[in-house]
C-alpha positions in Angstrom: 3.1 8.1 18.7 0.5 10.5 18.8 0.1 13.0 21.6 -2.3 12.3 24.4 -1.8 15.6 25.9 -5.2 16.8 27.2 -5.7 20.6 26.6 -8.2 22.9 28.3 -11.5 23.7 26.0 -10.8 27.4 26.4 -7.0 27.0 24.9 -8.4 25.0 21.9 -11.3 27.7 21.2 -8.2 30.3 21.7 -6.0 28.3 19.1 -9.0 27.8 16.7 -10.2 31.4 16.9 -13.9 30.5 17.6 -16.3 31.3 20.0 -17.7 28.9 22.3 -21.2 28.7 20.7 -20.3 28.2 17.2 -17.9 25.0 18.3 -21.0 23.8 20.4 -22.7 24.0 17.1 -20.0 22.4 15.2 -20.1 19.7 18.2 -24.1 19.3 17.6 -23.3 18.6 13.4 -20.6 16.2 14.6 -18.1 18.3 13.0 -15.7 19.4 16.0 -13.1 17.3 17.8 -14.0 14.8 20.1 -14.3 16.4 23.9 -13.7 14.2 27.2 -15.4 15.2 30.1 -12.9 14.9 33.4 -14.6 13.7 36.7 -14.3 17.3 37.4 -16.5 18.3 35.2 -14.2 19.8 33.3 -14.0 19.0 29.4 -10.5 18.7 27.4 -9.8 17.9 24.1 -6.9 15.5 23.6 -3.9 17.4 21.3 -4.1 14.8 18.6 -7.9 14.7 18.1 -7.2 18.2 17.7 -4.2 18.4 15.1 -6.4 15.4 13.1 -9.5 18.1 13.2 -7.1 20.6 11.6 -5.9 18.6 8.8 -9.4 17.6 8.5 -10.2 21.1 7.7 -7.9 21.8 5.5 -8.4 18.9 3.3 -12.2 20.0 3.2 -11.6 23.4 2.8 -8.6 22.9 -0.1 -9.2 25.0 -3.2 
C-alpha cells in the first residue's frame, strides 16, 4: 500500500535540492508532484506522489 504520509513543502524542496521558485515553475509546466492545500493554508505533498515524481525523473533523465 502506498504511503499517504503528508510531508511539509519545505522538507520535499529540502529532499529534492530545489529552490522554491524553480518547483513553482516546474508546478506551472505540470511537471512537479501533485500539492494539497490543508484548510490551514498550508500545502503538503503526499510521500508517494513524491517517490512516483522521483522514479519519474529518473526514467526521463536515464542515459
Amino acid at each position: 500500500m502506498p504511503s499517504s504520509k503528508m510531508l511539509k513543502l519545505a522538507a520535499v524542496l529540502e529532499e529534492i535540492e530545489m529552490s522554491r521558485a524553480a518547483f513553482y515553475r516546474m508546478r506551472a509546466r505540470g511537471q512537479a508532484p501533485r500539492i494539497y492545500k490543508l484548510p490551514s493554508g498550508e500545502l503538503r505533498i503526499r510521500r508517494s506522489d513524491l517517490d512516483a515524481w522521483w522514479a519519474q525523473q529518473e526514467e526521463r533523465f536515464a542515459v
